[in-house]
LUMDRENBA-586830 format. One record per atom (N, C-alpha, C): residue in one letter; atom name; y, x, z. Coordinates in Angstrom, 2 decimals. Atoms other than C-alpha are relative to their C-alpha. Layout:
("a" "CA" (Y X Z))
...
This chain:
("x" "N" (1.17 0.72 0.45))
("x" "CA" (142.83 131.49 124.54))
("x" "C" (-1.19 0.95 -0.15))
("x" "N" (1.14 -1.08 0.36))
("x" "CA" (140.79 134.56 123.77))
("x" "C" (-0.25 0.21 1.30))
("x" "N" (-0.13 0.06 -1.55))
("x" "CA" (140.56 135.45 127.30))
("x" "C" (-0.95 -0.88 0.72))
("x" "N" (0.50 1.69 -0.64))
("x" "CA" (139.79 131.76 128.38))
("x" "C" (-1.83 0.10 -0.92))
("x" "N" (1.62 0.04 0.45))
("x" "CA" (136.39 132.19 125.67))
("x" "C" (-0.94 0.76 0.55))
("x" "N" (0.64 -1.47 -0.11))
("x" "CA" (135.81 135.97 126.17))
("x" "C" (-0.90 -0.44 2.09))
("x" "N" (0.37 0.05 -1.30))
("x" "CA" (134.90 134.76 130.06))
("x" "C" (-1.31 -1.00 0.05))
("x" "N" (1.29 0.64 -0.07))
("x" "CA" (131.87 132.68 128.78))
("x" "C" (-0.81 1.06 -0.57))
("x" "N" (0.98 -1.37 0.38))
("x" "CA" (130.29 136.19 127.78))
("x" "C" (-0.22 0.01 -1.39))
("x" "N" (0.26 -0.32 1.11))
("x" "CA" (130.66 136.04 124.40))
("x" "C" (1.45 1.25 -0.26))
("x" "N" (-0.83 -0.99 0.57))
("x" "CA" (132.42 138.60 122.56))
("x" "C" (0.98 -0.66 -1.18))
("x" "N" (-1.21 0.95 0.60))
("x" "CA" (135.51 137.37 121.00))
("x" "C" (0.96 0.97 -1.02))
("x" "N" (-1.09 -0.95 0.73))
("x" "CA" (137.64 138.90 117.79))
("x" "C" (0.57 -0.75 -0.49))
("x" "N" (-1.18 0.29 0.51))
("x" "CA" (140.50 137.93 116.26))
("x" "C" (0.45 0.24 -1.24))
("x" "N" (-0.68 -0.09 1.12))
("x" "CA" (141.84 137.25 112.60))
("x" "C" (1.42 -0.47 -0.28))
("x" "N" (-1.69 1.05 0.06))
("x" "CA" (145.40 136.08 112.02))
("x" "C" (-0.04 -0.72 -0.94))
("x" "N" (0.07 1.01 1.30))
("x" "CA" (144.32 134.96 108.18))
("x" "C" (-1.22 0.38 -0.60))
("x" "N" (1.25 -0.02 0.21))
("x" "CA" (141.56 134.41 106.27))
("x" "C" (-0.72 1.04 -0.71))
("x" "N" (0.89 -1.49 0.37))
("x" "CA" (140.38 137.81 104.33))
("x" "C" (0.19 0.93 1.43))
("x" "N" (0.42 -1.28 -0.91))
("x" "CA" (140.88 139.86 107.65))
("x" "C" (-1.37 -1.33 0.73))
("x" "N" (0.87 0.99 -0.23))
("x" "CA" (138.50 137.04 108.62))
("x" "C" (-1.61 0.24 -0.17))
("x" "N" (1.43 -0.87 0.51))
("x" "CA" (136.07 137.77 105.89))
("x" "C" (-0.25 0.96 0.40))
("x" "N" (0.33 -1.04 -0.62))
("x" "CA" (136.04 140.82 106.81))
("x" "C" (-0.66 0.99 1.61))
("x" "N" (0.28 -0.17 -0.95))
("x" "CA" (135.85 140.58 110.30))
("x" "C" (-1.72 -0.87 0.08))
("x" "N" (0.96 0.79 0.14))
("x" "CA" (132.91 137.91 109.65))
("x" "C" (-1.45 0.86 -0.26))
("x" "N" (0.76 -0.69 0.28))
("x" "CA" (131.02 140.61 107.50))
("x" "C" (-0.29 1.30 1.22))
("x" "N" (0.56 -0.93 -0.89))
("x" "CA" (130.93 143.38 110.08))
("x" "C" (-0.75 -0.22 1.10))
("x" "N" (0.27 0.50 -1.73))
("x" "CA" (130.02 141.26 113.23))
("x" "C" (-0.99 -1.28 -0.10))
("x" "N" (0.81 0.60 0.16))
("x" "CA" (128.08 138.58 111.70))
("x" "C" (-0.34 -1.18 1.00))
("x" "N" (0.27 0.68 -1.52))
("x" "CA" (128.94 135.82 114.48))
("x" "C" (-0.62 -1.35 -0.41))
("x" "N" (1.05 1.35 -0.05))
("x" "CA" (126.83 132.84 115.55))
("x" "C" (1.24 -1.21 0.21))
("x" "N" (-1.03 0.98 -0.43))
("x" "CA" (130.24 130.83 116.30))
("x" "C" (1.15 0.25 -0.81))
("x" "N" (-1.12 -0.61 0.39))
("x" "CA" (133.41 130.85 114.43))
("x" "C" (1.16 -1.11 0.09))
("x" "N" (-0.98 1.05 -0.17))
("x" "CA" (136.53 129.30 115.20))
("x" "C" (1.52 -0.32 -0.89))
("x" "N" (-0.97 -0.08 1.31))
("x" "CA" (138.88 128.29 112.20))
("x" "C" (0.95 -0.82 0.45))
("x" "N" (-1.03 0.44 -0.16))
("x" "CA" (142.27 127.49 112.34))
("x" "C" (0.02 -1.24 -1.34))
("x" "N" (0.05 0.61 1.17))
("x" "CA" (143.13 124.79 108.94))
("x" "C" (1.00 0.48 -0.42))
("x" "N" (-1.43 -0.64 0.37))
("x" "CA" (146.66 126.37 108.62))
("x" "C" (-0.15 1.15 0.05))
("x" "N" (0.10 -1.44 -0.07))
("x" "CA" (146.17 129.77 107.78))
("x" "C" (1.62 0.94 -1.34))
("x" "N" (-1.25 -0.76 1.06))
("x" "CA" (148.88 132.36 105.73))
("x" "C" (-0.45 -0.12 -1.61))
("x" "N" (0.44 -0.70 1.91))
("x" "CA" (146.65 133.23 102.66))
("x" "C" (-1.02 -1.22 -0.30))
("x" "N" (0.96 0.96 0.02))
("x" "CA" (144.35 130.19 102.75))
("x" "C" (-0.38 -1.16 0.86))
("x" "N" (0.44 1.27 -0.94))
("x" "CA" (142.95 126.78 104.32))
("x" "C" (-0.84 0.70 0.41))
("x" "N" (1.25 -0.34 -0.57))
("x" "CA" (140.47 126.72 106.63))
("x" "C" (-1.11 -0.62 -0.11))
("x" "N" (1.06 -0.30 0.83))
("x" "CA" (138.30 124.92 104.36))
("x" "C" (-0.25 0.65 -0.82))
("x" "N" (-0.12 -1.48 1.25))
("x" "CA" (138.91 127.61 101.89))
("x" "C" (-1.20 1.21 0.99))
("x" "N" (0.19 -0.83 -0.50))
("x" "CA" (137.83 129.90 104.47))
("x" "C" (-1.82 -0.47 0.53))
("x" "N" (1.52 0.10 -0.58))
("x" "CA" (134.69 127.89 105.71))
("x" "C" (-0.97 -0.11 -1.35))
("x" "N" (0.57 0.13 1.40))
("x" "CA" (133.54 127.43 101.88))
("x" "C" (-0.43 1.19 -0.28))
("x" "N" (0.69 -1.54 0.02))
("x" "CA" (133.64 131.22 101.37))
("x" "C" (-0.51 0.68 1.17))
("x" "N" (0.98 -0.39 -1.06))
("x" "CA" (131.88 132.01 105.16))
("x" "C" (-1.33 -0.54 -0.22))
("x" "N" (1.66 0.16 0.03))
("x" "CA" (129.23 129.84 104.66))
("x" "C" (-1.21 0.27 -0.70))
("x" "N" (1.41 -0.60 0.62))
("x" "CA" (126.76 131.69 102.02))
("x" "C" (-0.16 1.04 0.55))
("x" "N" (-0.27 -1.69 -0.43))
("x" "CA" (127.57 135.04 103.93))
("x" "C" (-1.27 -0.28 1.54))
("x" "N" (0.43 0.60 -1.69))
("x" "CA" (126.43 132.96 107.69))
("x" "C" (-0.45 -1.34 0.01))
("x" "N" (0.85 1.45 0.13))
("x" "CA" (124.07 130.31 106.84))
("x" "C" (-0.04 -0.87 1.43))
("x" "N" (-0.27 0.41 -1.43))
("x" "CA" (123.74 129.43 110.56))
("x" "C" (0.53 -0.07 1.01))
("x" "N" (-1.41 -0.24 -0.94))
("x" "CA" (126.78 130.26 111.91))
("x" "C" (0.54 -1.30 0.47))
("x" "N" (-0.55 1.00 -0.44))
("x" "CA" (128.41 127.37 113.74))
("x" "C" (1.09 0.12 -0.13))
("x" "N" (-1.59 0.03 0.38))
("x" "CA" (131.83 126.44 112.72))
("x" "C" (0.58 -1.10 1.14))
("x" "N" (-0.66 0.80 -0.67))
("x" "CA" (134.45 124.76 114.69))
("x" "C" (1.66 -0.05 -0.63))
("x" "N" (-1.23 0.06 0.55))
("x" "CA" (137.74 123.51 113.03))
("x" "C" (1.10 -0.57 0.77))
("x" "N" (-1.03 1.06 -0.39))
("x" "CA" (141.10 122.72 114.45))
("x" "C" (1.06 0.22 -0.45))
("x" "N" (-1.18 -0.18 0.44))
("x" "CA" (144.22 121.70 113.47))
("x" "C" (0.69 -1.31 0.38))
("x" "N" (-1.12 0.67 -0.63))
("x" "CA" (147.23 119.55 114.33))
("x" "C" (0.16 -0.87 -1.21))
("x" "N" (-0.41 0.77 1.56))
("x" "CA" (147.19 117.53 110.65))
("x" "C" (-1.65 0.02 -0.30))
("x" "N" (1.37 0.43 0.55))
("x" "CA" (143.98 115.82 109.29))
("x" "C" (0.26 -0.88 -1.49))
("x" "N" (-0.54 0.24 1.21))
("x" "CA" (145.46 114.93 105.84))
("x" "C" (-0.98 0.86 -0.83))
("x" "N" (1.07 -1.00 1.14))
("x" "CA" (143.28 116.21 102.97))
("x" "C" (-1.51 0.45 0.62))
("x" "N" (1.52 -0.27 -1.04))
("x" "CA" (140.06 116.47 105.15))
("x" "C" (-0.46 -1.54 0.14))
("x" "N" (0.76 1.34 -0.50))
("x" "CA" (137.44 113.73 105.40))
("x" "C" (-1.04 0.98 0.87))
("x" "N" (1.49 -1.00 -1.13))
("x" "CA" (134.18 114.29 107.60))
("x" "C" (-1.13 0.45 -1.21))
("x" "N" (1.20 -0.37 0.61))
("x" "CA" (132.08 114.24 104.66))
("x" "C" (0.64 1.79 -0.73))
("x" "N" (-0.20 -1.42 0.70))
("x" "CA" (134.04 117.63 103.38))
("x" "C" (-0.41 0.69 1.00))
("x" "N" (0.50 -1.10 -1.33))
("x" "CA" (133.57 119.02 107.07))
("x" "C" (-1.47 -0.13 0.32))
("x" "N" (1.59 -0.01 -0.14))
("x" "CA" (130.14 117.97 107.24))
("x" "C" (-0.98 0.84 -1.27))
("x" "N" (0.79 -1.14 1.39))
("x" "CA" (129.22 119.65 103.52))
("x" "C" (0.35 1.45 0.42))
("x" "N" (-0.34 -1.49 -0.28))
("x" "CA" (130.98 122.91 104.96))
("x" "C" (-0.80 0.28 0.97))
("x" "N" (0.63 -0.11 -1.07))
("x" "CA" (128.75 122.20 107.87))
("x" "C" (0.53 0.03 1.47))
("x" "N" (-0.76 0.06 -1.08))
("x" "CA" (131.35 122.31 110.51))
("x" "C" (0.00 -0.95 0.58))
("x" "N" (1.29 0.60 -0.61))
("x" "CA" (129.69 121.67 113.59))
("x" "C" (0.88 -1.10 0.88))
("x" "N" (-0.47 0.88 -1.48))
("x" "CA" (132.80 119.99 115.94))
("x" "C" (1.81 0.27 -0.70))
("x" "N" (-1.32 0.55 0.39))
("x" "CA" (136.70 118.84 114.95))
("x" "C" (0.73 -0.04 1.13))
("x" "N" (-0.20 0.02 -1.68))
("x" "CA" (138.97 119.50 117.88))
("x" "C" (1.93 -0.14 -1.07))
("x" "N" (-0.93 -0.21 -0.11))
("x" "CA" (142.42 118.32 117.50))
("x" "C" (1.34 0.85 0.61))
("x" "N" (-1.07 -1.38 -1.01))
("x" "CA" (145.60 120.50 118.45))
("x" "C" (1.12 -1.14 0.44))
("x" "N" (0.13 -1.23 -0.81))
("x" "CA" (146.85 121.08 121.14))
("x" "C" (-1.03 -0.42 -0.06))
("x" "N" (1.28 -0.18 -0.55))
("x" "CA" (143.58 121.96 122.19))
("x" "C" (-0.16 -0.03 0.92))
("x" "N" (0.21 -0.09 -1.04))
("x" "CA" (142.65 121.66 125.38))
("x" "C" (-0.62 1.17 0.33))
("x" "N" (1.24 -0.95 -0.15))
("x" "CA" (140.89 124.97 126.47))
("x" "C" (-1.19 0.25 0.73))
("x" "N" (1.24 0.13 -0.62))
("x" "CA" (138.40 123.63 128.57))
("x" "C" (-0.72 -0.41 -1.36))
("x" "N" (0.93 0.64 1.00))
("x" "CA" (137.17 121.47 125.68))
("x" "C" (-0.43 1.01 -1.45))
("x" "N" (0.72 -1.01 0.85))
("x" "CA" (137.14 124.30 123.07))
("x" "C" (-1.16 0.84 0.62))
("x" "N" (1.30 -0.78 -0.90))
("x" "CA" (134.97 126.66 125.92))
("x" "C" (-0.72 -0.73 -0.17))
("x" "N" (0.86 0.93 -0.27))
("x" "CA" (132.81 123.62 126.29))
("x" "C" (-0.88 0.42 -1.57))
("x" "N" (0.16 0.12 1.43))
("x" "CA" (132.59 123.20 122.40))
("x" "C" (-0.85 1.61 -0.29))
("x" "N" (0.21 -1.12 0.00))
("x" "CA" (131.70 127.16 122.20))
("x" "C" (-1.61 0.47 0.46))
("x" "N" (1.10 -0.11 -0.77))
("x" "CA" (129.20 127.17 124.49))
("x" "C" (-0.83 -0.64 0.05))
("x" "N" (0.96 0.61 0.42))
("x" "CA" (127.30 124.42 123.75))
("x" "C" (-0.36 0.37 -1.80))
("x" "N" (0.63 -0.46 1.38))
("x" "CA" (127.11 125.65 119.81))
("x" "C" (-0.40 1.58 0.80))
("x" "N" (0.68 -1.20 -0.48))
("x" "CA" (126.21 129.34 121.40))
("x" "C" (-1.51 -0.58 0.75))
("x" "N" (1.06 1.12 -0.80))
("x" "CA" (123.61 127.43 123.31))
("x" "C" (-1.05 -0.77 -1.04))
("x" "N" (0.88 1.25 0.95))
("x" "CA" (122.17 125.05 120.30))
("x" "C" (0.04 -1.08 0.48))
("x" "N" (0.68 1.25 -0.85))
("x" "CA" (122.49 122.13 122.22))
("x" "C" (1.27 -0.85 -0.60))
("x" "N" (-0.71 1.02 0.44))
("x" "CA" (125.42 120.40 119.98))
("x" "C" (-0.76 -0.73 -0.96))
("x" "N" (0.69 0.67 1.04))
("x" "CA" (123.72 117.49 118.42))
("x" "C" (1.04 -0.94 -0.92))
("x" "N" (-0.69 0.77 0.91))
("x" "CA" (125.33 115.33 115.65))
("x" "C" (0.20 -1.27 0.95))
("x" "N" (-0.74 1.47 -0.03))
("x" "CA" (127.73 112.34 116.79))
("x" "C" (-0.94 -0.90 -1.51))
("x" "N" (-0.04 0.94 0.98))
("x" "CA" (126.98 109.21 114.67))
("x" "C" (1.36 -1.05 -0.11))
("x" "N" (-1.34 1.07 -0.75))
("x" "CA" (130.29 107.36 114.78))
("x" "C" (-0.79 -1.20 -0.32))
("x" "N" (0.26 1.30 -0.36))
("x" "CA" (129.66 103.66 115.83))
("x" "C" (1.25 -1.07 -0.48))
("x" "N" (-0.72 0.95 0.58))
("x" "CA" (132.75 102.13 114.21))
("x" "C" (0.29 0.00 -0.84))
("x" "N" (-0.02 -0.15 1.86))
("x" "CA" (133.78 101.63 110.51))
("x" "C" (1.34 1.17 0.04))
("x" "N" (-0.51 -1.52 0.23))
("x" "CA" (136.36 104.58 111.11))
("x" "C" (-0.49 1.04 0.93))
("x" "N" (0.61 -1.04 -0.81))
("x" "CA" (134.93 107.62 112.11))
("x" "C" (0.80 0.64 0.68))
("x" "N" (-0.66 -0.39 -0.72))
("x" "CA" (135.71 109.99 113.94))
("x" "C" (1.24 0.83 -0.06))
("x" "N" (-1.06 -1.09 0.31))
("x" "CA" (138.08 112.42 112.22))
("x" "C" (0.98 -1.24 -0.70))
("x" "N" (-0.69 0.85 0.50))
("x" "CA" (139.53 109.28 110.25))
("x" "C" (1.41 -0.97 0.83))
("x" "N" (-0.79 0.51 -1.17))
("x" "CA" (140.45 108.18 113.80))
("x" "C" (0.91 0.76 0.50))
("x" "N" (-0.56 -1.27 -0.86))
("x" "CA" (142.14 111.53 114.32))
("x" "C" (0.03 0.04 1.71))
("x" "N" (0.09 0.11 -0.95))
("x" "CA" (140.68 111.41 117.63))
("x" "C" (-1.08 1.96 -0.11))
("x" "N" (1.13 -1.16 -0.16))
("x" "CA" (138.19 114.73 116.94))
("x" "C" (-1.37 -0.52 0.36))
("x" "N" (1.31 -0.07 -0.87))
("x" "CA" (134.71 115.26 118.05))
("x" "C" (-0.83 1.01 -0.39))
("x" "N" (1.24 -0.79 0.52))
("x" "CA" (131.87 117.00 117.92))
("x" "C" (-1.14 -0.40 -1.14))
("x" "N" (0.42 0.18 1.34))
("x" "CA" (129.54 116.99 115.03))
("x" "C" (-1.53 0.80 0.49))
C-alpha cells in the first residue's frame, strides 16, 4: 500500500500505533494523514482528536472494517475529510489521497435519511 501511494509523489511514512504517529506527525508535519480506527495503544479517533490542534489543515482520511461507535457527526467534528471502508481498494484510497493533496475534495451532502457512514457504504467528506 505504501508503494501503491509513494508513486503519486508524495512522500509516505509509516506508524504501526498511535504515539509513534504523534511523533511521526510532529517531525514531518503532513498535509494528508491516513488513520487506521484499530490501532494497539489507541482509536483512531483518539488519534485524530490529539492530531488535530498540532495540524489544523491537515486532511484526514479514516478506515476501518467496523463502523460501530462512530457517527459522521464525530468524523466530521474531528474534521475527517473521507471514510473508506476495509478492504480498501487501492485505487480508491490513491484517488482519495490525491484529490485531498490537490484541495479538490469537496463535502458530500448525503441525499437520503441515512447517511453515508450510517450506510456503511463510506465516502468522501
Amino acid at each position: 500500500m505504501l508503494g501503491f501511494i509513494a508513486r503519486t509523489g508524495a512522500v509516505v511514512c509509516l506508524a504501526r500505533d498511535g504515539m509513534s504517529a504523534l511523533q511521526l506527525a510532529a517531525d514531518h508535519e503532513p498535509r494528508v494523514l491516513i488513520l487506521d480506527y484499530n490501532l494497539p495503544d489507541m482509536t483512531g479517533l483518539q488519534l485524530a482528536e490529539r492530531l488535530r490542534p498540532a495540524l489544523p489543515s491537515a486532511a484526514m482520511i479514516m478506515m476501518s472494517g467496523r463502523i460501530d461507535g462512530m457517527s459522521e457527526q464525530t468524523l466530521q467534528n474531528l474534521g475527517i475529510r473521507v471514510f473508506l471502508n476495509k478492504p480498501v481498494p487501492l485505487g480508491l484510497l490513491r484517488q482519495a489521497v490525491v484529490k485531498l493533496l490537490n484541495g479538490s475534495v469537496a463535502p458530500v451532502r448525503p441525499v437520503a435519511t441515512n447517511g453515508w457512514l450510517s450506510a456503511g457504504l463510506g465516502g468522501v467528506r
